[in-house]
ROGUTI-724927 format. One record per residue (C-alpha): x, y, z; residue in one letter. Coordinates in steps of 0.001 Angstrom, whole numbers, padded with zeros to 6 digits, always signed. Example, Ala and Ser with C-alpha at 12.3 -4.5 7.8 and 13.67 -1.06 7.14 Angstrom:
2
+012300-004500+007800a
+013670-001060+007140s
This chain:
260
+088774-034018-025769x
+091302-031910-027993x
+091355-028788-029331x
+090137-030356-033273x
+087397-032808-031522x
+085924-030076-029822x
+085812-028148-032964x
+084582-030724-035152x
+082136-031186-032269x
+080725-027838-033087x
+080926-027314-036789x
+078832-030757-036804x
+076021-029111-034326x
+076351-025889-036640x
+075653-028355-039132x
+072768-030015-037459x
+071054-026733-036158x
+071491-025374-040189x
+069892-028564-041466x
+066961-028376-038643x
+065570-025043-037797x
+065371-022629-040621x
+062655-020367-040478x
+059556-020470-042638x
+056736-018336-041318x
+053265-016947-042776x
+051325-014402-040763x
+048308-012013-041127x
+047322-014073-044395x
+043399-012935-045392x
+041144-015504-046242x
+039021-015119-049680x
+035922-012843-047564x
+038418-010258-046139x
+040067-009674-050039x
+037016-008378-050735x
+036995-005423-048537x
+040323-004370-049298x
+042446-002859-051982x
+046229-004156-052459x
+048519-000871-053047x
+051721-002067-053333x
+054115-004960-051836x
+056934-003961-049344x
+060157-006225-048165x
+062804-006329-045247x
+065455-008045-044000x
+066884-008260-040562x
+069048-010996-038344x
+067688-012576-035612x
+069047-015108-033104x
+067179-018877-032310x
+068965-019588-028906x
+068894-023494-028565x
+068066-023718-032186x
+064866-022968-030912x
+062589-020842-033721x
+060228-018569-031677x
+057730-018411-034989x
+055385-015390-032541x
+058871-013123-031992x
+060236-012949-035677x
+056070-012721-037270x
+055849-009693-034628x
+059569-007878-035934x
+058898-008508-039121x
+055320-006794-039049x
+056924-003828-037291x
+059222-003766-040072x
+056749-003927-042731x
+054973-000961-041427x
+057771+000848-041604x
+058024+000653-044832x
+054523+000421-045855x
+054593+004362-044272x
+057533+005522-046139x
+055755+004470-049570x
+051897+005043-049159x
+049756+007262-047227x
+046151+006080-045729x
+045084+003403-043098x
+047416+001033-044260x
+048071-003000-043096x
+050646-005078-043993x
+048717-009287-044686x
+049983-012021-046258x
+053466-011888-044649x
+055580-014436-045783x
+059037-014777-044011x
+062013-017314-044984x
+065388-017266-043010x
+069046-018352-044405x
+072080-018817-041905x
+074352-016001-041031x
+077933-016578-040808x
+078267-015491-037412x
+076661-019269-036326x
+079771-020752-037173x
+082346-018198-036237x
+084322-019122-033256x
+082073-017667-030827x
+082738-018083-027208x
+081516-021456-026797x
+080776-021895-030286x
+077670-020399-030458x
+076800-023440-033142x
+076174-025388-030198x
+073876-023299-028623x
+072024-021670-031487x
+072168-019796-034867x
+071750-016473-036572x
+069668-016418-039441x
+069243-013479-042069x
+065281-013540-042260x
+063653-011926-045337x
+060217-011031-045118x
+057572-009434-047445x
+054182-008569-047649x
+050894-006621-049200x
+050078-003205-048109x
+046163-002730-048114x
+043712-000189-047458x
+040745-000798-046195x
+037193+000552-047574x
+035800+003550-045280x
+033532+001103-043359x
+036733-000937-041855x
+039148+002069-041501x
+036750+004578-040757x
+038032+004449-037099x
+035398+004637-034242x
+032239+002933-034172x
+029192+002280-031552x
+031085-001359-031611x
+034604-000086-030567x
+032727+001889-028344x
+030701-000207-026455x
+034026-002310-025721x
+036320-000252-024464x
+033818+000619-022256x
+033469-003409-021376x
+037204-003758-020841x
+037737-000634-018756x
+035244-002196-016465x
+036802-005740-016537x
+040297-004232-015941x
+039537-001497-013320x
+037849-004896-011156x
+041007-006362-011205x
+043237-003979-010341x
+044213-001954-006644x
+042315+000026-005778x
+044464+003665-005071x
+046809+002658-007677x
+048289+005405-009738x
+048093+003968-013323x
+049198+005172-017001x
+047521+004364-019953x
+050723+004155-022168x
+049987+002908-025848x
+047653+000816-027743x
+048808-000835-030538x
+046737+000171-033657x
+047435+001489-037600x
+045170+003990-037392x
+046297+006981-034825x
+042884+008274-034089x
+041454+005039-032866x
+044438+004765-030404x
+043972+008248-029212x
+040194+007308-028813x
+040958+004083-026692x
+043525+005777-024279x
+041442+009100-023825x
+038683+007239-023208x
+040381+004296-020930x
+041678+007110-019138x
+038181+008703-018163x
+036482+005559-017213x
+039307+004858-014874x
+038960+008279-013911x
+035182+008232-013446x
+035448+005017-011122x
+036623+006652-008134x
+039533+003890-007786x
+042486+005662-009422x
+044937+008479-010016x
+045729+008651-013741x
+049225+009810-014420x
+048719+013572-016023x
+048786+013169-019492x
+051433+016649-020592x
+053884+014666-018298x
+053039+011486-020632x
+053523+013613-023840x
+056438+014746-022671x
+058166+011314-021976x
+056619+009711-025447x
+058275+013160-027059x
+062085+012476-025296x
+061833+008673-025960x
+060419+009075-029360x
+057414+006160-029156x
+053750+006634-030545x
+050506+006072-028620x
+049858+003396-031856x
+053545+002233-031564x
+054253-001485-030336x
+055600-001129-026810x
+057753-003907-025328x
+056373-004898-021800x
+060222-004150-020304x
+059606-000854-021862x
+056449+000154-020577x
+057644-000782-016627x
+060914+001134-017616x
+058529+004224-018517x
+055922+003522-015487x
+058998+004441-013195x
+059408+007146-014920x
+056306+008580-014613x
+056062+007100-010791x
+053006+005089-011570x
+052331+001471-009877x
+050669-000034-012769x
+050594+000612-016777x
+048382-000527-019178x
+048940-001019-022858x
+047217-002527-025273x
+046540-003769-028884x
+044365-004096-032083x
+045609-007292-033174x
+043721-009412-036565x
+042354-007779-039602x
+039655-007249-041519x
+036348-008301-039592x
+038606-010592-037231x
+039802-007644-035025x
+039780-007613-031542x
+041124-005280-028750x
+043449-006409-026102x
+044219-004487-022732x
+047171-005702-020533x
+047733-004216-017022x
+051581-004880-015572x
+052976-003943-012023x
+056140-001738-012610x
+057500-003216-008849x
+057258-007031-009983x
+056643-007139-013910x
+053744-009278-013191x
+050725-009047-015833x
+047685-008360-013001x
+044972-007720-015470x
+044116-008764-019468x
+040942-008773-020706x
+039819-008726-024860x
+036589-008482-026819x
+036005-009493-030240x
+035362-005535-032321x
């Protein structure tokens, strides 16, 4: 095959990736109960590139950047418990899928430019009012699930949990920490040396942290296992997620989640 075949061979599977996989994704949409216990501030936008190896759209990845996104710049513009909902996200083809990439990249994916927006809400005081007897009850429940499943003698860091509202993260770590504590199984990594490596690599105990990040800090901090976790849904849909990974083989050895 020539030099021209081979690249009309990939300006054609540009062609075909363009015409087949552009992105169109809703998340966090509220259904008609849960507009009724929030109030809509104010709408925020972004845009960022992303890559679909294989033409392949991976809808969780780009709903879960452009969130992260959206929060940003929810923060910059409103104060409060804020949320990003109704996220709608629509991607266009970059140039750089058709530029003579090694390989052609054409053949073996795209770039799109996605463009996401959303509504920033704030929840009455009942939803964002931070701990209740409910949160409470299951973080004691998961600490208990978790600490069954894990070694016994491990040295473990509680790292983040994903949340919008700062105090209830705090709450969740501080008190994962002392029911691990309290069970007589584990050494907790001291939380000042913690601080101190959230301070030099700038992440939040409510941030999003990737799981190659949190094994990358777990060395750090010479612990076996870390455990993150997340308040993921909205509105009377939440539920709490905890995650336990091994830093030596990246292998998730404990999940558990409760409905909040």
């Amino acid at each position: 095959m020539n030099n021209q075949k081979i690249h009309s061979f990939i300006v054609l599977m540009a062609i075909f990736g363009i015409l087949t996989s552009c992105v169109t994704v809703q998340d966090k949409m509220l259904s008609p109960e849960e507009r009724t216990s929030v109030e809509v501030v104010g709408r925020v936008n972004t845009q960022f590139l992303t890559a679909q190896p294989f033409h392949k759209i991976s809808e969780n990845n780009i709903a879960r950047k452009a969130y992260s996104k959206l929060m940003e710049e929810a923060r910059k513009n409103f104060q409060g418990n804020l949320e990003v909902v109704n996220i709608t996200m629509d991607g266009s083809y970059h140039i750089l899928t058709i530029l003579p990439l090694p390989m052609g990249y054409g053949i073996w994916g795209n770039f799109q430019t996605v463009r996401a927006s959303g509504d920033v809400v704030l929840y009455s005081s009942a939803i964002s009012s931070g701990v209740t007897q409910g949160l409470a009850d299951t973080v004691i429940k998961l600490s208990l699930e978790i600490a069954e499943r894990m070694p016994r003698d491990s040295t473990i860091a509680v790292l983040s949990v994903f949340s919008i509202n700062r105090n209830t993260s705090e709450y969740i770590i501080g008190e994962l920490e002392y029911n691990l504590v309290n069970s007589g199984r584990f050494t907790i990594v001291d939380r000042r040396r913690l601080d101190q490596i959230r301070n030099e690599l700038d992440f939040q105990m409510s941030g999003d942290v990737s799981d190659d990040s949190a094994i990358s800090i777990g060395n750090m901090l010479g612990a076996n296992i870390v455990i993150t976790g997340e308040i993921s849904g909205v509105g009377s849909n939440q539920r709490l997620i905890l995650k336990a990974l091994d830093v030596m083989t990246a292998r998730i050895i404990a999940m558990a989640r409760e409905q909040l």
